[in-house]
DRENZASE-555454 format. One line per 8 residues: number of its first residue (from 0); for each residue x, y, z of C-alpha. Coordinates in Angstrom, 1 decimal. Example, Ala and Ser with C-alpha at 12.3 -4.5 7.8 and 13.67 -1.06 7.14 Angstrom:
<pts>
0> 12.3,-4.5,7.8 | 13.7,-1.1,7.1
</pts>
This chain:
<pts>
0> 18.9,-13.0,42.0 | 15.6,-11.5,43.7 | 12.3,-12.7,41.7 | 11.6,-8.8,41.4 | 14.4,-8.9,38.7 | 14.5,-12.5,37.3 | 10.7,-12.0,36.4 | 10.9,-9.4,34.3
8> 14.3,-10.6,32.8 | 12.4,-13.8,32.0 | 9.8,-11.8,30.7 | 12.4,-9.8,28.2 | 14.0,-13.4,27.4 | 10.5,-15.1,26.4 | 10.0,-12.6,24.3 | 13.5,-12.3,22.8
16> 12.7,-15.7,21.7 | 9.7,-15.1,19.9 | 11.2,-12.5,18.4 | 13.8,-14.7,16.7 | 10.7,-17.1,15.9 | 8.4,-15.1,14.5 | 11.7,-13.3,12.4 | 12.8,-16.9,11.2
24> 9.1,-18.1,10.1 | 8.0,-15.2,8.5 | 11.1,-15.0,6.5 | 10.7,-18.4,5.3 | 7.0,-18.3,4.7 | 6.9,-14.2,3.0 | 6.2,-14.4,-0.5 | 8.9,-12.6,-2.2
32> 7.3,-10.8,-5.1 | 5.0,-8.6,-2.9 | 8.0,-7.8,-1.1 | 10.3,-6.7,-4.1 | 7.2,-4.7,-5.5 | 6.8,-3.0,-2.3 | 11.0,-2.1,-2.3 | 10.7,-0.9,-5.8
40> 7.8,1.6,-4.3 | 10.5,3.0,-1.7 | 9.4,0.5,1.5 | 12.8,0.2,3.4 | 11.0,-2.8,5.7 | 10.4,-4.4,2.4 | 14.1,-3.7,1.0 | 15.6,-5.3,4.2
48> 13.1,-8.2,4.0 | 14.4,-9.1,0.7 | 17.5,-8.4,1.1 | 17.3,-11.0,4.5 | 15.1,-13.7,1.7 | 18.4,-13.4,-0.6 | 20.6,-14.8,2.1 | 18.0,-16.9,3.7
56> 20.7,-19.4,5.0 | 22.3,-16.4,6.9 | 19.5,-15.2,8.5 | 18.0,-18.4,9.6 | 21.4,-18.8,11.4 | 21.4,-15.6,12.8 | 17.6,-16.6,14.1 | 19.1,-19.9,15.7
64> 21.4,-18.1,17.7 | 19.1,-15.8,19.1 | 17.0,-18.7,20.3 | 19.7,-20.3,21.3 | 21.1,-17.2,23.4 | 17.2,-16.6,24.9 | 16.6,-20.6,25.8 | 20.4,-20.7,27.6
72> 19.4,-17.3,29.2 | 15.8,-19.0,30.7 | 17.9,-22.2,31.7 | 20.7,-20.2,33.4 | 18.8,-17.2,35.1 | 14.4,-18.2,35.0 | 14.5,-21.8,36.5 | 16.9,-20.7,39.4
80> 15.2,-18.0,40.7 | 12.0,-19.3,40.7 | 13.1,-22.5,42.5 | 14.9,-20.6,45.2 | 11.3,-18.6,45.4 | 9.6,-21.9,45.7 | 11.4,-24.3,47.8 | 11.5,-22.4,51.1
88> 7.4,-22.3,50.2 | 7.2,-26.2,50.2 | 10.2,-26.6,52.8 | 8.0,-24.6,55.5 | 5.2,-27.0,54.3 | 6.9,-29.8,56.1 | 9.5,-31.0,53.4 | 13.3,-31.6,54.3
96> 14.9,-28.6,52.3 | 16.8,-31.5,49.7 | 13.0,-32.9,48.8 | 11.9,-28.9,48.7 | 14.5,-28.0,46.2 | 13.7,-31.0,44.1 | 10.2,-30.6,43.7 | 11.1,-26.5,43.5
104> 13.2,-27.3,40.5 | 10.4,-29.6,38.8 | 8.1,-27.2,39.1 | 10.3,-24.2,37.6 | 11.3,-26.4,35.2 | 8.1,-27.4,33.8 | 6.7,-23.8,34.4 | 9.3,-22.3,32.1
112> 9.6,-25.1,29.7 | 5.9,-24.2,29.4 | 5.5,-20.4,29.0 | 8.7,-21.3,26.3 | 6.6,-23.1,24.1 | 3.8,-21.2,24.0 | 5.4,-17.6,24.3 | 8.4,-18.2,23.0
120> 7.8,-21.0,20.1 | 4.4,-21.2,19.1 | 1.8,-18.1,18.9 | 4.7,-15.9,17.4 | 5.3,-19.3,14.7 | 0.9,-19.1,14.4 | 1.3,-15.4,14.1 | 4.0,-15.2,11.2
128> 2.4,-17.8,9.2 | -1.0,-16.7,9.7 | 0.7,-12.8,8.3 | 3.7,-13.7,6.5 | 4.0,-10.1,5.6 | 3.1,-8.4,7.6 | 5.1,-10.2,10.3 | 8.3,-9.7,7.7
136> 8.0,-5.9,7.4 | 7.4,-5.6,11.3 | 10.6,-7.9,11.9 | 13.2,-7.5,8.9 | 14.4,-4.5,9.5 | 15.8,-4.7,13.7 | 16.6,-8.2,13.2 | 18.9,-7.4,10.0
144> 20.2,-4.9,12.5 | 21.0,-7.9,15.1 | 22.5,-10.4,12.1 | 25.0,-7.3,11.1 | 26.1,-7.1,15.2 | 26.9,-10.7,15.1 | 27.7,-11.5,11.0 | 31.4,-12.5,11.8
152> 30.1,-14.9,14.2 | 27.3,-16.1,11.7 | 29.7,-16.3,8.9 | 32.1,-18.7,10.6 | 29.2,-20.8,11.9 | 28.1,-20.8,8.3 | 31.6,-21.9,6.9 | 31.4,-24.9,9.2
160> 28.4,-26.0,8.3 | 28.2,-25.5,4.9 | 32.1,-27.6,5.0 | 29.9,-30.5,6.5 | 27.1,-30.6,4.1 | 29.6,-31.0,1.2 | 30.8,-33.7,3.2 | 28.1,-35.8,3.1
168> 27.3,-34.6,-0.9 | 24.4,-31.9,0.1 | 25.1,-28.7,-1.6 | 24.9,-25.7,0.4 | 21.7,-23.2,-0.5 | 21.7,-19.4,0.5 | 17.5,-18.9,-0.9 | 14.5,-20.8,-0.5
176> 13.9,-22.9,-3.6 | 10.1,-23.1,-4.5 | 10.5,-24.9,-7.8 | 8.0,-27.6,-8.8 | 8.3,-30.4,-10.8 | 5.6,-30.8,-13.8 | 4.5,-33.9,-12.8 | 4.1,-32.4,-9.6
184> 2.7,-29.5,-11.3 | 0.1,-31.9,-13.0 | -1.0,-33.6,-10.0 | -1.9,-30.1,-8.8 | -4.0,-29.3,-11.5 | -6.2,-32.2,-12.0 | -6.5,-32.2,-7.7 | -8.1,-28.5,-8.2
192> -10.1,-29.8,-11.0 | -11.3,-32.7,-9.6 | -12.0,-30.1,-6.2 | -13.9,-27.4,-9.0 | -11.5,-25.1,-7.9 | -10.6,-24.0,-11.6 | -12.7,-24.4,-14.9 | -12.2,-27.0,-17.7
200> -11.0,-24.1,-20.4 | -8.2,-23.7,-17.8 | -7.2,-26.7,-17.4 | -6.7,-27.3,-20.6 | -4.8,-24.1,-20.9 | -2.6,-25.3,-17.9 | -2.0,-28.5,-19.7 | -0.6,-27.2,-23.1
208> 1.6,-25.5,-20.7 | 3.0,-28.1,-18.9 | 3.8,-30.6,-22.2 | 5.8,-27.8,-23.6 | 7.3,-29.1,-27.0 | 10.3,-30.5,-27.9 | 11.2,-27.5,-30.5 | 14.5,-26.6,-29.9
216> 15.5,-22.8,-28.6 | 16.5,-21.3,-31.9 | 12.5,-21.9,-32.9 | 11.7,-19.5,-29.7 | 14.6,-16.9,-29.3 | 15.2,-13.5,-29.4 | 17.8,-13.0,-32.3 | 21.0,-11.7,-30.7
224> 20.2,-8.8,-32.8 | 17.0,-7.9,-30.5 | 18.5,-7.9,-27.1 | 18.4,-5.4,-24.8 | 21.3,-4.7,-23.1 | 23.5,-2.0,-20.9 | 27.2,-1.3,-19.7 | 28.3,-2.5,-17.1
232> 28.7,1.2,-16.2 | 25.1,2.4,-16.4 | 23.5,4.1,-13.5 | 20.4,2.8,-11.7 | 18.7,5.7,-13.4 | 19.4,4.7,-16.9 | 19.0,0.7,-16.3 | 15.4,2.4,-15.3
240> 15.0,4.2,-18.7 | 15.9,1.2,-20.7 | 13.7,-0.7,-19.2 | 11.2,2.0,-19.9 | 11.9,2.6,-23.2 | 11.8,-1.1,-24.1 | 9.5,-2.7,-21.5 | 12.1,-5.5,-20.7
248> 12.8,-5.9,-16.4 | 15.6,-8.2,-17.2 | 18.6,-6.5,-19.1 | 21.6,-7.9,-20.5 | 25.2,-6.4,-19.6 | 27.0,-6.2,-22.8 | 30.6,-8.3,-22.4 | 31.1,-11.1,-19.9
256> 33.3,-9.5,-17.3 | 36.0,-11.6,-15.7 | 35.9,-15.1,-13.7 | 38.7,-17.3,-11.9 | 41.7,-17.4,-13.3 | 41.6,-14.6,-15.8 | 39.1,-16.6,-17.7 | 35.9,-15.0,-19.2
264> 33.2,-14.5,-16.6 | 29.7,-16.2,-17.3 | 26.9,-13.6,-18.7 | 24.9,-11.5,-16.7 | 21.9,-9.3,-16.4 | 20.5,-6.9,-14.3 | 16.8,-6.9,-12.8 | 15.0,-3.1,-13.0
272> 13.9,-3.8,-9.2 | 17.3,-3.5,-8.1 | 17.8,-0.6,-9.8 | 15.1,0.8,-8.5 | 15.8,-0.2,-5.3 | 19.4,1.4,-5.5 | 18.0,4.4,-6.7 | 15.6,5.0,-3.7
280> 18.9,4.5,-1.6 | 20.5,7.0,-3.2 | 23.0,5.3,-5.1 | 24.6,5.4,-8.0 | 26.0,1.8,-8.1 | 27.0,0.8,-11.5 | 25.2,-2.3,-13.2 | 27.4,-4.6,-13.1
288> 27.5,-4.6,-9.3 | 24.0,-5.2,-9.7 | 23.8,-8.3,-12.0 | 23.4,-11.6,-11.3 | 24.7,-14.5,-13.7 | 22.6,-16.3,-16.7 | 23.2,-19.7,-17.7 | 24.1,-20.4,-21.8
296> 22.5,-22.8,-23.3 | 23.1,-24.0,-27.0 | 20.6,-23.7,-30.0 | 19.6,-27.1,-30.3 | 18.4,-27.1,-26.7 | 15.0,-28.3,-26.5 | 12.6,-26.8,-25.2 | 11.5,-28.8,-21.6
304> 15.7,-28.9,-21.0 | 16.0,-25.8,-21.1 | 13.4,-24.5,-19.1 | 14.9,-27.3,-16.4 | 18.1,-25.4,-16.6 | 16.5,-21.8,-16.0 | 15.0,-23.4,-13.4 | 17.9,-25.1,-11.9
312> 19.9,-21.7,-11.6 | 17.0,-19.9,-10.5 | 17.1,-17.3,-14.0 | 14.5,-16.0,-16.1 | 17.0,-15.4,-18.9 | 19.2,-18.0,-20.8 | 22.0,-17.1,-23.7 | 21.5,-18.8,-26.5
320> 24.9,-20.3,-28.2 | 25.7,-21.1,-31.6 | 27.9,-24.0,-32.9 | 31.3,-22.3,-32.5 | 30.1,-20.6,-28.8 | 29.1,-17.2,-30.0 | 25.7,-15.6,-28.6 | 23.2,-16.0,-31.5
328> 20.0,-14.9,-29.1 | 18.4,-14.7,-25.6 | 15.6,-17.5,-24.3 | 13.4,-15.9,-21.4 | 10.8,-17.9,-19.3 | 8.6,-15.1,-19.7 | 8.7,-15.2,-23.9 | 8.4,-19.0,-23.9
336> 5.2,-19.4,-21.5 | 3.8,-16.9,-23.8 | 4.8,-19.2,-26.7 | 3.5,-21.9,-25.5 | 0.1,-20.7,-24.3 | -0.8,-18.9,-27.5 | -2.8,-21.6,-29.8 | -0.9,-20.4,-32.9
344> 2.0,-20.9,-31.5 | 1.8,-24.4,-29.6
</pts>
């Protein structure tokens, strides 16, 4: 291969790589809120970012092949060509043509192991930390295009690896988990106090926060009476008006759908961002497609479990269950932190 072609395929292949970088960091470090508000305003970038956060472990193994692809492609095509350039350069300098081509190679080889790093790994890693997202809503959107091109490949790469980590008692995660413990949560507040990052009043506020009481759940719920729920049918547009209409974001689907085995699904509720995102597609997919499940938890649940439970499935809503197993009210992280952080009420 001449070098008037394998430098500006190198070219195309450093920066292939920091594509798949930048993509794979900015993913991780994007904060996902300011993404799903920005979908819910009708940003399609921000719709395919969080739709690539939600299946995180997909998309950082689509990103791994792509470097993997661009790093074989620099090995197989960069290093040659630019050794062949060089060794008739060092041969002519008096070399024997087997001590040329070695010192060729080395050269080559450390040249492109070089420009790799620092075009290919690290200023696109600086730059999609340094704008998380930014980077994301640049980046989402063509490499989504790339992980649909290759998902069979991904999925079956996926498969194996997920098979392995189950293997060794590590369960597989599709989302980035940003959960903190509350002594971990303490530390951090007493650090930024003793830093005067945050004011005594609250501190103190933070405090009564973390020792949350031991009162169980049927102190805090909403009576089953109170919740707000929707078919499973409803459009996108009338999860929207119910959420209007009773300022909830999270809504209950009324009946518990079906599980394995013919056996009574777990409940669910739907999110008012995905319905507004589904809406600004142009889609009229029913609720039900859009819920996600919500763990039960029984009325004598205290307080600190079960906000270790919502936690642990990632939910901002928990069914409350009576002694014989029927709902008797919804928990929601939302209504509790309120609870706990209004004086009266602590």
């Amino acid at each position: 291969m001449s070098l008037s072609i394998g430098i500006p395929l190198t070219l195309l292949l450093l920066l292939g790589n920091g594509f798949f970088v930048a993509a794979e960091f900015a993913l991780v470090a994007a904060k996902r809120p300011r993404l799903e508000r920005a979908a819910a305003e009708g940003s399609r970038a921000a719709a395919s970012a969080v739709a690539g956060i939600r299946e995180l472990s997909l998309m950082l193994a689509g990103a791994q092949l792509g470097i993997t692809m661009c790093s074989l492609g620099l090995g197989l095509v960069s290093e040659p060509v630019i050794a062949e350039t060089l060794t008739p350069v060092f041969h002519s300098a008096g070399l024997p043509e087997t001590g040329a081509h070695a010192v060729a190679f080395v050269l080559a080889l450390a040249l492109v192991t070089f420009l790799h790093m620092v075009i290919g790994e690290m200023a696109p890693k600086s730059w999609a930390i340094a704008r998380p997202e930014r980077s994301v809503l640049m980046l989402a959107p063509p490499f989504r295009g790339f992980t649909t091109v290759v998902r069979p490949v991904l999925a079956s790469l996926n498969s194996v690896t997920n098979v392995l980590l189950r293997m060794i008692g590590v369960p597989p995660r599709d989302a980035l988990s940003v959960s903190r413990t509350p002594e971990q949560l303490r530390d951090l507040v007493e650090e930024s106090r003793r830093l005067g990052l945050i004011e005594e009043p609250d501190v103190q506020l933070l405090k009564a926060a973390l020792e949350a009481p031991e009162s169980p759940l049927e102190e805090l719920m909403i009576p089953v009476g109170g919740i707000v729920s929707v078919p499973p049918s409803a459009t996108p547009q009338e999860v929207i008006d119910t959420s209007i209409r009773t300022g909830r974001t999270r809504i209950m689907l009324r009946g518990r759908g079906q599980g394995p085995g013919g056996r009574p699904g777990p409940p669910r509720m739907v999110h008012v961002r995905d319905a507004y995102l589904a809406r600004a597609r142009g889609r009229r997919t029913p609720a039900g497609q859009l819920a996600h499940p919500v763990p039960s938890l029984t009325a004598g649940t205290p307080v600190t479990e079960a906000v270790a439970t919502l936690q642990a499935h990632q939910s901002h809503l928990g069914l409350v269950l009576g002694h014989d197993g029927t709902p008797v009210g919804l928990i929601s992280l939302d209504d509790l932190l309120t609870t706990l952080l209004t004086p009266d009420r602590a």
